[in-house]
N, C-alpha and C positions, 0 to 999 in steps of 0.2 A: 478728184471730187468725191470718189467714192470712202476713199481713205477719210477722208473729212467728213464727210455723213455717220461714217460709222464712230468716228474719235468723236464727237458731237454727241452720240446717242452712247456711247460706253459713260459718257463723262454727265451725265445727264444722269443715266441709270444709278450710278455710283453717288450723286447726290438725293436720288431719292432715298438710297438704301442709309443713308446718313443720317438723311430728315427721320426715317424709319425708325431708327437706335437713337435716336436726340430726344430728352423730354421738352415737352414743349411747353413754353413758359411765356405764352401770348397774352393767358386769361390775366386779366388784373385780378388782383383780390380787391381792393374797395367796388371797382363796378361790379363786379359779380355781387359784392353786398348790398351795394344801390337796387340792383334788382329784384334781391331777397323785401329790402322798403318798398320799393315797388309794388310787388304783388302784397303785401299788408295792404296800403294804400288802396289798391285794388280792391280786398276784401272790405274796406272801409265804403268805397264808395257802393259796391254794392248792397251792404249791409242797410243802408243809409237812404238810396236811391230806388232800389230792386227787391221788396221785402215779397214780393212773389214772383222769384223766376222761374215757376213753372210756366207759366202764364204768361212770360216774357222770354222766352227761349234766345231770339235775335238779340235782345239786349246784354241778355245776360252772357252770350257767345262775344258780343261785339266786346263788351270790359274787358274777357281775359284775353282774347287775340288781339287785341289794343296794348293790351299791358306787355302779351308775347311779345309782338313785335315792334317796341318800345326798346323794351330790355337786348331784343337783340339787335336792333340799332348800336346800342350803347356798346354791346359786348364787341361787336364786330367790328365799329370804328378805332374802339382800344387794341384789342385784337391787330388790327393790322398796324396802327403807330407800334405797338409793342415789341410785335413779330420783328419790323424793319429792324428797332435800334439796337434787338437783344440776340436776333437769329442774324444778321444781316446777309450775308450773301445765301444764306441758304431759306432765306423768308417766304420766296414764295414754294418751295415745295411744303417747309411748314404749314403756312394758311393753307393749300390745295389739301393737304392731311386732315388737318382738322376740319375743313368744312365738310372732306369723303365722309369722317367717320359718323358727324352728324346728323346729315342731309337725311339719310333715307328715316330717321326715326320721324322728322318733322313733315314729309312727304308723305309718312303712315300716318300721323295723327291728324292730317291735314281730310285724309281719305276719310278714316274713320269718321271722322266728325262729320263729312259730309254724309256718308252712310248713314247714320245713325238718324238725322235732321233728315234728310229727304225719304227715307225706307222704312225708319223704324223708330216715329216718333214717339212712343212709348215706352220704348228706353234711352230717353235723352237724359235718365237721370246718372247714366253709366259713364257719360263723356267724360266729370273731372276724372274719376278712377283711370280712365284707357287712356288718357293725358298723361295721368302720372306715370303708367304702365310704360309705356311707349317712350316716353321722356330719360326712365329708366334705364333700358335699354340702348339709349343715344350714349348716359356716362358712361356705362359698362363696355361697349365699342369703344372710348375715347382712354380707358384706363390707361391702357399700354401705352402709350407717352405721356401721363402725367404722373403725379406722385402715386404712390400705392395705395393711401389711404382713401383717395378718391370713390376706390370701390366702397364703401362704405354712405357714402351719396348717391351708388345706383342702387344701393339696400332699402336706404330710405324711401327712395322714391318709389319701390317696388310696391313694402310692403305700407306705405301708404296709399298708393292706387289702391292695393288689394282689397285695404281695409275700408277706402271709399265704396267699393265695388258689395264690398259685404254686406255695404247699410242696406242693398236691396230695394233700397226706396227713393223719395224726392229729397229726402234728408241731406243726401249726397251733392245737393244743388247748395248747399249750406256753403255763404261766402267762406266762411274759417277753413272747411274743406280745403279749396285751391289755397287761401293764404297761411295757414299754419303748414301745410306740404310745403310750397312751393318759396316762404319767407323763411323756414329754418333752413330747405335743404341747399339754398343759395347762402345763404349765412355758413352755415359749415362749410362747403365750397371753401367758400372765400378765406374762411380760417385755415383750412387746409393747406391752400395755396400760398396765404400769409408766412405761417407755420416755416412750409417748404423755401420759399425764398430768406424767411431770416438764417435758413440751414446753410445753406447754399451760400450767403454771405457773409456766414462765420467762416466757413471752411474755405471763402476765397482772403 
């Protein structure tokens, strides 16, 4: 039995380290661009709905973490039909990878935002920037098994947080903020990945 416990967890280990050296090819490219619509749409209804979100902080939190966890709905159900038909015996150590390398940036921004709204409501204007910051951070962990150019979507993201962060003011609450960040940088995403897969199916 013990021979089997250990052949179990050798053969186990050996498939993560697999999942590890595999790019992973779960993201769709059109959902990830639905999501880049998305957050337009987003910016639409707030523009439209919310012309003073200082003044409406819950409303204004409630759109984009509605739109958040919309989008990863979407991503995560594709995600896993994906993973299944395209990784198949090695699907689930893929999904367990890409959800590790995720998690903890959405966990931070989850924090932050609560910090921010319960401790230090004078800088709530700082949220979209430490979103983008922090979101940043999520592609940059996730590089290493996708295409290489993907770095270039935690660039974005970076230094447009930054550059939200810089406005110093309420300006920063400015719907175009989240949605021109967050509608491009899913948009390039998704051409990336596009991109990647027509390569990948020339060369098969």
């Amino acid at each position: 039995m013990n021979d089997l416990n250990k052949a179990l967890g050798d053969i186990s280990s050996i498939r993560r380290q697999v999942a590890n050296a595999t790019e992973f090819r779960g993201y769709g490219p059109m959902t990830l661009a639905g999501t880049g619509i998305l957050a337009v749409v987003a910016a639409g209804t707030q523009a439209s709905l919310l012309p003073d979100p200082v003044n409406h902080v819950v409303a204004y939190l409630s759109i984009w973490i509605l739109t958040a966890a919309l989008s990863a709905c979407l991503i995560g159900t594709e995600m896993y039909a994906r993973t299944r038909r395209i990784h198949s015996g090695m699907a689930d150590e893929m999904i367990r990878m890409a959800v590790e390398q995720f998690l903890p940036s959405v966990g931070v921004g989850l924090l932050v935002t609560f910090v921010l709204v319960r401790f230090v409501p004078g800088t709530l204007w700082m949220i979209p920037g430490m979103w983008q910051v922090v979101f940043s951070l999520g592609v940059f962990s996730s590089c290493r098994f996708l295409p290489r150019p993907v770095v270039a979507v935690g660039a974005w993201y970076l230094l447009t947080g930054l550059a939200s962060i810089s406005l110093a003011d309420n300006r920063a609450l400015s719907p175009w903020v989240m949605g021109i960040s967050f509608g491009a940088g899913q948009f390039l995403v998704a051409a990336i990945l596009l991109f990647a897969a027509t390569e990948v199916s020339d060369e098969a």
